[in-house]
N, C-alpha and C positions, 0 to 999 in steps of 0.2 A: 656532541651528543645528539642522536637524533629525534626529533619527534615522532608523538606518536597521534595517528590521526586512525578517527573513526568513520566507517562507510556503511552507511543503513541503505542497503541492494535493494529498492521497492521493485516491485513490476513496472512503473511509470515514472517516475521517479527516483536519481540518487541521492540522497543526503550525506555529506562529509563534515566532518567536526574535527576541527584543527588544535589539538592538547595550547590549552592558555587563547585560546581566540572565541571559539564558542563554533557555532555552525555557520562556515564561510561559503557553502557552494551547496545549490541544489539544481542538480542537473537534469533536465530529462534522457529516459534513459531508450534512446532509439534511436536509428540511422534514417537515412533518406537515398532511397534510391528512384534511378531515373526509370521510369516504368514502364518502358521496354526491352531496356536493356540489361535492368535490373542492375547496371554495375553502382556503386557508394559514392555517395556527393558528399556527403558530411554527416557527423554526430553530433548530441547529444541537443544542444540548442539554436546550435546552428542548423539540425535537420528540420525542428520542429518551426523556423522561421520560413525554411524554404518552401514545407510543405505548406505552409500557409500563404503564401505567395503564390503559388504556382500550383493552384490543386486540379490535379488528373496526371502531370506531368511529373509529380514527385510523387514517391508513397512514403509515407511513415512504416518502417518497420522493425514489430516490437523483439525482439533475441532473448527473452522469457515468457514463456507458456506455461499456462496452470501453475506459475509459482518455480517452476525449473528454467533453465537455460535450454533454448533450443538451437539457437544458433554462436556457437563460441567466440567462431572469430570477428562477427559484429559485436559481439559484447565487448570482445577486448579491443574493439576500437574505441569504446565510449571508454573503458575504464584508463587506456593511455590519455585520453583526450580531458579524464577527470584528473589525471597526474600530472600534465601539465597547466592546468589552469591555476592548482594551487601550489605551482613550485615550489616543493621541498623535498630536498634531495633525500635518499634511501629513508623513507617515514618507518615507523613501524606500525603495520597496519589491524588495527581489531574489526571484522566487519560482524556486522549481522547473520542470524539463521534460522529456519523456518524448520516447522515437521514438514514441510513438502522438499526440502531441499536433499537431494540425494549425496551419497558420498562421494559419486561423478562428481558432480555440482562441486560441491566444497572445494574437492580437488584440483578442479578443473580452475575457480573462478581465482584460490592461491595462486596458481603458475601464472595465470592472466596476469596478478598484481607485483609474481615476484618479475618476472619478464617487464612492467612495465615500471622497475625500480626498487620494489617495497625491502624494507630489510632484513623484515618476519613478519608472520602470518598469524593471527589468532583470532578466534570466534565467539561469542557470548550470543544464548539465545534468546528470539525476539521478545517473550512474553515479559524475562525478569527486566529487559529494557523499556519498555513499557511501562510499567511499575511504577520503576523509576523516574522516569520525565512525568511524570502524570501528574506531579501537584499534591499525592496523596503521601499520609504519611509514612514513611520507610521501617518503622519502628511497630508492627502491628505484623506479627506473625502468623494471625488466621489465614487460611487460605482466602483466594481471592481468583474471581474468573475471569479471565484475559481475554475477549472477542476484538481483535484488529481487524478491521476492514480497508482494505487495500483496494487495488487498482484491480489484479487479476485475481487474486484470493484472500481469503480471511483465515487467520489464525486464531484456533481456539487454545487457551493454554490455563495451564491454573501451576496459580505462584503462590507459596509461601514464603514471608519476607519481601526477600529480593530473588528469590532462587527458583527458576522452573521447576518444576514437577512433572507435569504434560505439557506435549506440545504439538497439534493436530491441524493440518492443514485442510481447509474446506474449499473447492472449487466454486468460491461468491465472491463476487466483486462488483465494483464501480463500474467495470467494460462489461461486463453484462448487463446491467440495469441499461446503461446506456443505449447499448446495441437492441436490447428490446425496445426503447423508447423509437430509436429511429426506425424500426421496422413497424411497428404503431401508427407513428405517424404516414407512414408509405401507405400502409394499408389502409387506414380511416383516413387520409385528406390529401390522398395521390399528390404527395410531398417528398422529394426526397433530402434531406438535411444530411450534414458531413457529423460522422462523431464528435466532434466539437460542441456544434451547436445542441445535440441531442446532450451532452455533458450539463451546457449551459442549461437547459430547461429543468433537469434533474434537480441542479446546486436553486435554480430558483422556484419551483412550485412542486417538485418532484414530491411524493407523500406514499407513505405505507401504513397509513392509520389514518383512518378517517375523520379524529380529532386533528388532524392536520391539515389545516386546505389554507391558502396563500392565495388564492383567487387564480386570478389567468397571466398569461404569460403572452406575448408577441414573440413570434420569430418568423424567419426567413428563410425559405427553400427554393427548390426549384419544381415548379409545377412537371409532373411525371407525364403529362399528356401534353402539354405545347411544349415543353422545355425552355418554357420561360419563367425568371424569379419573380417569387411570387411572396407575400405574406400570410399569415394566418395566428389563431390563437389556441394556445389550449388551457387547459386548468389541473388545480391540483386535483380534482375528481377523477379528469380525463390518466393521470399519473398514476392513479390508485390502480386503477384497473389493470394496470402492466404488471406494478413494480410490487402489489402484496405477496403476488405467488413467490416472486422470490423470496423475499421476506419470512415468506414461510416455511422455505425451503431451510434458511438458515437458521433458525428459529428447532425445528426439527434436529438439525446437526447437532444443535448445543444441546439440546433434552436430549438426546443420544449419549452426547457424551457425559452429561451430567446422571443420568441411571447407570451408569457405570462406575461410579463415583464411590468410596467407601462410606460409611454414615457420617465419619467422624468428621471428612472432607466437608461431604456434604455441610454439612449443620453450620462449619466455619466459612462456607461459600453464602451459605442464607441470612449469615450475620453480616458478612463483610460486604455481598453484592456482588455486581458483573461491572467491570469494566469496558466501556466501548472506547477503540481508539482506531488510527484511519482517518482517511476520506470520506470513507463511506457513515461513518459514524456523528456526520450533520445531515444525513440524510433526512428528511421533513419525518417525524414520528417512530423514528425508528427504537429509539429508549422506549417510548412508552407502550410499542409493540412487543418487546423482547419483557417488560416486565408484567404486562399483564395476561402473557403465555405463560410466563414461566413461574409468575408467581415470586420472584426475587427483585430485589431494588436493585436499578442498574442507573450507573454513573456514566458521565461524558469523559473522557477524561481534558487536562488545562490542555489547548494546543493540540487535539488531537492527534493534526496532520504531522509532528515535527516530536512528539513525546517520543517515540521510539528513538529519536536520533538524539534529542536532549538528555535519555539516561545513558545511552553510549557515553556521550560525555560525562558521565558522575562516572562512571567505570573508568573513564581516562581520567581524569583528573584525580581519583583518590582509588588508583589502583591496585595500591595495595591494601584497602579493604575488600576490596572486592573480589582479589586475586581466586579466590573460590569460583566465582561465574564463568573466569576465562579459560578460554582452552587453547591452548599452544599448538599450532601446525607446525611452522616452519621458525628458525631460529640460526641465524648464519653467527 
């Protein structure tokens, strides 16, 4: 009899969850190539060591854009590369799905997984997954509003239950906060810093409300005029001033899509609140900014980084209550 295992597809990030084990593998989800010749060194974590080793020489590169697949056949090197590490022969496999993910996409990323073994195909979307790993009660049928914030984009969705309703992809992420941080810092302290470390300053002072500040921060770049490393500091002040537009920007998406809303949604959304889940969802002040735009109580959810993969697993493990969420691709 075969197992059946879960795959939550982040933009930066794969999560896998093994039926009876819990979540055994988080992989990063990008290749490394040599960077002139562009040919592939290696995936998933083995790239993300190289490229850290050997930076100029190696690039990171990501094979999901704005939430879709851009490059196929580096994907499904990661996604063989995720079927071998947790060997198990013909799985049956449920992954994740987003409103940005196209029917190419779906299509496209089955065949990846039936060519790399799988034994059927089936999909459950991100929001009611969410939900679910979230810590929060299951048993509360008002609606409720889903904002995941990811690596390349954020998912707005609204669940009742456990069961999507909407499901709306917004081009905000972690890699933009970031990529504005280091062109920041380029600009104000002719520094130049790798994504990484612009990552790191974000996770430790980064702030989008000004009740937020964490003081200063050290890091290490390379002076833009001698070309030699150099240090410096910045603060959560210095962070605010990048990172609220964006903030704003997503902040706007959800009041968008919340005036579209019917009343009666509504009303069970202002009782129940906004759920933040993601990376992006420790972001320094970000709940407190979302609630006092919008006027609604917003939660963190348990685990933010890993909830969406955690309620995968309650759909695999008691799946035939759940059997309602799933959708069947493929079935040999």
């Amino acid at each position: 009899m075969s197992k059946t295992i879960g795959i939550n597809l982040g933009s930066h990030i794969i999560t896998v969850y093994v039926e009876g084990q819990g979540i055994v593998l988080r992989e990063p989800n990008a290749v490394a190539v040599e960077a002139h010749t562009r040919e592939v060194i290696a995936c998933g974590r083995e790239a993300l060591n190289l490229a850290n080793k050997t930076p100029g020489a190696i690039e990171l590169i990501s094979h999901i854009y704005h939430g879709n697949v851009s490059d196929y056949e580096r994907m499904s090197m990661v996604i063989k590369k995720v079927f071998e590490k947790i060997n198990i022969k013909r799985p049956e496999v449920i992954f994740t799905v987003h409103g940005g993910h196209s029917s190419a996409d779906i299509s496209a990323i089955s065949t990846m997984m039936l060519d790399a073994g799988a034994k059927s195909i089936s999909v459950v979307e991100l929001p009611g997954t969410v939900i679910m790993g979230s810590g929060l009660p299951l048993n509360d049928s008002r609606a409720m509003l889903i904002c995941d914030i990811g690596a390349a984009t954020t998912e707005i969705g609204i669940v009742k239950g456990c069961a999507t309703k909407l499901s709306h992809t917004v081009q905000y992420g972690c890699n933009l906060l970031d990529e504005a941080l280091k062109n920041y810092i380029k600009s104000e302290f002719n520094i130049n810093v790798t994504p990484r470390c612009a990552r790191q300053i974000r996770e430790a002072v980064g702030s989008v409300h000004e009740s937020y500040d964490v003081g200063e921060y050290t890091f290490g770049g390379i002076d833009s005029v001698t070309g030699l490393p150099c240090e410096a500091v910045i603060t959560s002040a210095d962070t605010l001033e990048v990172m609220k537009k964006f903030a704003d920007y997503l902040i706007a998406n959800l009041e968008a899509v919340i005036k579209k809303l019917p009343e009666v949604i509504l009303s069970e959304i202002k009782e129940r609140g906004i759920l933040l889940s993601g990376g992006g969802a420790l972001d320094g002040g970000i709940k407190t900014k979302i609630e006092e735009s919008l006027c609604i109580e917003t939660k963190i959810a348990q685990n933010p980084v890993e909830c969406s993969a955690k309620g995968l697993g309650m759909v695999i493990e008691n799946r035939a209550v759940f059997a309602p969420l799933i959708k069947e691709l493929t079935n040999d």
